[in-house]
C-alpha positions in Angstrom: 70.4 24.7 -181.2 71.2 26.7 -178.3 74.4 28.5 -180.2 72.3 29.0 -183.3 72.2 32.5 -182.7 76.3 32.7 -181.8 77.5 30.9 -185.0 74.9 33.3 -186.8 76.6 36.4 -185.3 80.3 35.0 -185.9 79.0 34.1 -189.6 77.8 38.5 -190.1 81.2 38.8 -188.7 83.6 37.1 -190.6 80.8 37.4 -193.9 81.7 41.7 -193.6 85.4 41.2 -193.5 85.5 38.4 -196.6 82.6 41.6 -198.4 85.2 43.8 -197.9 88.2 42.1 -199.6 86.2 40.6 -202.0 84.2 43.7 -203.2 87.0 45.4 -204.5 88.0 42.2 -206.3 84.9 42.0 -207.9 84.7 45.3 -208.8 88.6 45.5 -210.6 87.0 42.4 -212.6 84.0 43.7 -212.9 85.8 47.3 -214.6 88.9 46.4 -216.0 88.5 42.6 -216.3 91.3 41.8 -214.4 92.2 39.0 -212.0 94.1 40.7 -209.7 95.9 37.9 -207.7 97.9 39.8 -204.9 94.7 41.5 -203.7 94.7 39.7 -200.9 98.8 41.0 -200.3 97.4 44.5 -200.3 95.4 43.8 -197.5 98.3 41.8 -195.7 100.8 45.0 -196.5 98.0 47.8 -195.3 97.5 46.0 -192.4 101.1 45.6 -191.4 101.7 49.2 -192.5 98.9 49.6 -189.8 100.9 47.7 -187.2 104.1 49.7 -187.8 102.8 53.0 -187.3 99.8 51.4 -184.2 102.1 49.2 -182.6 106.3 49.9 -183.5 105.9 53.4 -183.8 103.3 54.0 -180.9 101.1 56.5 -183.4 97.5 57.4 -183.1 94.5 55.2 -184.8 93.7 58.2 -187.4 97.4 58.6 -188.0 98.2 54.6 -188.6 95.0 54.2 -190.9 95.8 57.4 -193.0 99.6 56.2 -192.9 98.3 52.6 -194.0 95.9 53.8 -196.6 98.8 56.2 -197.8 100.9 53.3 -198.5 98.2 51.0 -200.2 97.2 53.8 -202.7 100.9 54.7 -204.0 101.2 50.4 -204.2 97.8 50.5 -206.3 99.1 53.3 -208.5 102.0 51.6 -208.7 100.7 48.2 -209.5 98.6 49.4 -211.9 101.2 50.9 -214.2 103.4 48.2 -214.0 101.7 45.0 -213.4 98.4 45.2 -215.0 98.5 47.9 -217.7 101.4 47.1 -219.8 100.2 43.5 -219.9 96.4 43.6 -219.9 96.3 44.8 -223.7 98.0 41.2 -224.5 96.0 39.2 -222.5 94.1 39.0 -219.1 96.1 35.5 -217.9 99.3 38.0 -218.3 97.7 39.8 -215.3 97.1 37.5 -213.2 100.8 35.9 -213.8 102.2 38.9 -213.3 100.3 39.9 -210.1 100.6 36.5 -208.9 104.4 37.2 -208.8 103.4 40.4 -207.4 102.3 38.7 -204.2 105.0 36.6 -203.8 107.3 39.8 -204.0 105.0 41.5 -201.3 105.1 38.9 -199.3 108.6 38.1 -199.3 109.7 41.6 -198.8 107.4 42.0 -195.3 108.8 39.0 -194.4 112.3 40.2 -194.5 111.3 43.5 -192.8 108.5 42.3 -190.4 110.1 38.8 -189.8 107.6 35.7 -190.0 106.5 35.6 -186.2 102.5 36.2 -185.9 102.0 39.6 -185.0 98.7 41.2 -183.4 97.1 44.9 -183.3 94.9 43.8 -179.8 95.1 46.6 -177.4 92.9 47.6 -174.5 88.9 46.7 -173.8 88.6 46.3 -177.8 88.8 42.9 -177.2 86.8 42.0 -174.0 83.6 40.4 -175.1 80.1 40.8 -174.1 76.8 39.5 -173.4 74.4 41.1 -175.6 71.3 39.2 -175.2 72.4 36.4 -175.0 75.5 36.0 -177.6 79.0 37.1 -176.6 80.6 39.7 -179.1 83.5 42.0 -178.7 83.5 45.6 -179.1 85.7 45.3 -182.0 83.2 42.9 -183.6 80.6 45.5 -183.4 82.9 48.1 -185.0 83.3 45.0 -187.6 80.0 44.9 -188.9 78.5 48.3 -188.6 81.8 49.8 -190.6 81.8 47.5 -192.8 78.2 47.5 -193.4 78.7 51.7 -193.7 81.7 51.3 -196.0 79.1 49.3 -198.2 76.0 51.6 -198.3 78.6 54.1 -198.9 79.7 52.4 -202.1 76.3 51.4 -203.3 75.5 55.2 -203.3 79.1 56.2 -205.3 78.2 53.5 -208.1 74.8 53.8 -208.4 74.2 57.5 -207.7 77.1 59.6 -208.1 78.9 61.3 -211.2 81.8 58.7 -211.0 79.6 56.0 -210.5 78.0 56.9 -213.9 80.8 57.2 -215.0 82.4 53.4 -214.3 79.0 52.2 -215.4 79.3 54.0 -218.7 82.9 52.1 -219.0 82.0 48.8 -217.9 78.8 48.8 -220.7 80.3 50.8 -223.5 84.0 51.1 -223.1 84.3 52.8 -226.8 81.4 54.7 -226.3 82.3 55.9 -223.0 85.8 57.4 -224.8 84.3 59.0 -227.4 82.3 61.1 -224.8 85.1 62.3 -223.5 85.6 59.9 -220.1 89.1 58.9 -219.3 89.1 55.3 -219.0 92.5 55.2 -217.4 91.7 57.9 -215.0 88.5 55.8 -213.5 90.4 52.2 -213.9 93.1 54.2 -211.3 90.1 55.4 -209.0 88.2 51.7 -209.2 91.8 49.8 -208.6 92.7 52.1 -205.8 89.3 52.0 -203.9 89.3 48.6 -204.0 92.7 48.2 -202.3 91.7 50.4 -199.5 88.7 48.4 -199.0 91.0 45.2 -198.3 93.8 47.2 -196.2 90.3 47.8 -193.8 89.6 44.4 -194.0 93.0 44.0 -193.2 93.2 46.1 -190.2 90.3 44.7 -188.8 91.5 40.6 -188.9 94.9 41.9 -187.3 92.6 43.2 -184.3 89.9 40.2 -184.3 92.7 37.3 -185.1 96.4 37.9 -186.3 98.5 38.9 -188.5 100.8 37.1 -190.5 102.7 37.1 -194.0 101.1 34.4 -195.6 97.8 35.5 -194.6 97.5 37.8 -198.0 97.1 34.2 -200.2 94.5 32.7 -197.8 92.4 35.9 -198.7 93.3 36.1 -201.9 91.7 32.9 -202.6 88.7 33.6 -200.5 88.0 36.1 -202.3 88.1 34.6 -205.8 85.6 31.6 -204.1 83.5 34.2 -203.0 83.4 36.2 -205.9 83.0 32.5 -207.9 79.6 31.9 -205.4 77.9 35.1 -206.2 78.4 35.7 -210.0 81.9 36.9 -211.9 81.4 40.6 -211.6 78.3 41.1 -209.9 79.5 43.2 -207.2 76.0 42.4 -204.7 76.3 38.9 -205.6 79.3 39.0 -204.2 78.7 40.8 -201.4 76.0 38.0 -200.9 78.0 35.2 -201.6 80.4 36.8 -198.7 77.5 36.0 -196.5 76.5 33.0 -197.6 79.9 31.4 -197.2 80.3 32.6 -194.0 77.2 31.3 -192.9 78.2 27.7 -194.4 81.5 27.7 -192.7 80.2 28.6 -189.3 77.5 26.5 -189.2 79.7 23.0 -190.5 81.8 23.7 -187.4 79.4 24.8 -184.8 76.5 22.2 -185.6 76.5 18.8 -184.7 74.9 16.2 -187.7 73.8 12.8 -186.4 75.7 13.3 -182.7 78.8 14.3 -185.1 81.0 17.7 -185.4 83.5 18.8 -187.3 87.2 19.6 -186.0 87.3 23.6 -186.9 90.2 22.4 -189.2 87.4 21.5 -191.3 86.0 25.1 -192.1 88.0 26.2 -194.9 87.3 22.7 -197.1 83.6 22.5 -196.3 82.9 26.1 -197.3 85.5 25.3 -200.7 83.2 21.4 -200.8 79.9 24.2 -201.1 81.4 26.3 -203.8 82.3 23.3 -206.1 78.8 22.1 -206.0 77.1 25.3 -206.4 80.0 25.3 -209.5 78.3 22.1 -210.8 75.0 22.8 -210.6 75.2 26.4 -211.5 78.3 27.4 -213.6 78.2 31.0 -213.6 77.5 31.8 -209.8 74.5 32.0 -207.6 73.4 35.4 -208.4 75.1 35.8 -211.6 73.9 38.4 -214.3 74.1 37.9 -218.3 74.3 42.1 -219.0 75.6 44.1 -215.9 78.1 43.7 -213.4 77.5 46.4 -211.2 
């Protein structure tokens, strides 16, 4: 039990990157009722937007994230009018089809450019860990959880207690109603789609600096982020913020923990956290925190 408190750390760690991506997925199925299936690419493309500018073009940190976050919102704008909207008035399976081959095109196309070799964003003491009573964490690590904790106050307050918040609440209860007041439904769904991107491209940014970066690493997240969304409730964005948590815990502690004088190979993580979600599936359908009336 002595690295209890380590596997607990690593879990808040890797449980604020899989909030991030998985918020905005939420929230774009929360909204627009979409299952948006290259979500996961955006944050793959942001973050090797990142690495261009951070690592090719030897560019400062503000300049690579507003260069990356550039990118990712002209992708979402274009997405959206291409992908989602001509489709979603047919049929919601349309969308994800058609973002589905989305993310293969994404992929294949930083592939080409970018080449298939892993690539990293570590640079400098960012990555020397610590002892900080008594658990080792790296500075980056810290920077992990407190922005992503920030960037998730920061939307709480937008949704719940701003004008445009009231706005995509208005929307997701009342669509029709909302419209005949005068709110531009394809104005918000543009805002909601787009904020959620940039929420994975910083998710993004942040696994190239704590792991790597590869092109296949936008479908991995991808479908963590539809199990995560799955554990907390479809369209329950804190849900899912908890179920981000949860999972994280589960993974980390099926690796780090020995049962009966037994451990399991880290290989393991990914199917005993996917093992969790099929029997929270069975024995409660619609999520762990899932609501019959509000999504957000």
């Amino acid at each position: 039990m002595e690295i209890l408190p380590q596997l607990i750390v690593n879990a808040l760690i890797a449980g604020s990157l899989y909030a991030l991506v998985s918020f905005g997925l939420s929230l774009n199925y929360g909204l627009l009722r979409i299952l948006h299936f290259a979500h996961g690419h955006f944050l793959m493309v942001g973050a090797y937007f990142f690495y261009l500018s951070w690592r090719e073009w030897n560019q400062g940190l503000g300049f690579s994230l507003l260069f990356s976050l550039i990118v990712i919102t002209l992708l979402s704008v274009v997405t959206l009018r291409v992908f989602v909207m001509p489709f979603l008035r047919f049929s919601v399976f349309l969308v994800f089809i058609t973002t589905m081959a989305l993310g293969v095109i994404l992929e294949s196309a930083i592939s080409i450019y970018f080449g298939v070799n892993v690539k990293s964003l570590h640079r400098g003491a960012l990555m020397e860990s610590f002892n900080l009573w008594g658990v080792y964490i790296t500075p980056i690590q810290l920077l992990i959880i407190f922005v992503s904790l920030s960037l998730l106050g920061l939307a709480a307050w937008l949704l719940h207690s701003s004008p445009i918040g009231r706005r995509i609440n208005a929307i997701r209860q009342h669509t029709h109603a909302a419209q005949g007041l005068g709110l531009s439904v394809s104005r918000i769904s543009y805002c909601v789609f787009i904020l959620g991107s940039v929420l994975a491209t910083i998710s993004g940014i942040f696994i190239g600096f704590e792991t790597n970066l590869t092109p296949t690493m936008g479908a991995t997240y991808t479908i963590k982020a539809f199990a995560v969304m799955i554990l907390g409730g479809l369209g329950n964005l804190w849900g899912t913020v908890l179920g981000a948590y949860l999972l994280a815990l589960v993974e980390n502690l099926s690796i780090g923990l020995s049962f009966w004088g037994y451990s399991l190979p880290a290989g393991y993580k990914d199917a005993f956290a996917f093992l969790t979600i099929l029997l929270v599936l069975l024995l409660k359908p619609a999520g762990l925190f899932s609501r019959s009336n509000r999504a957000v």
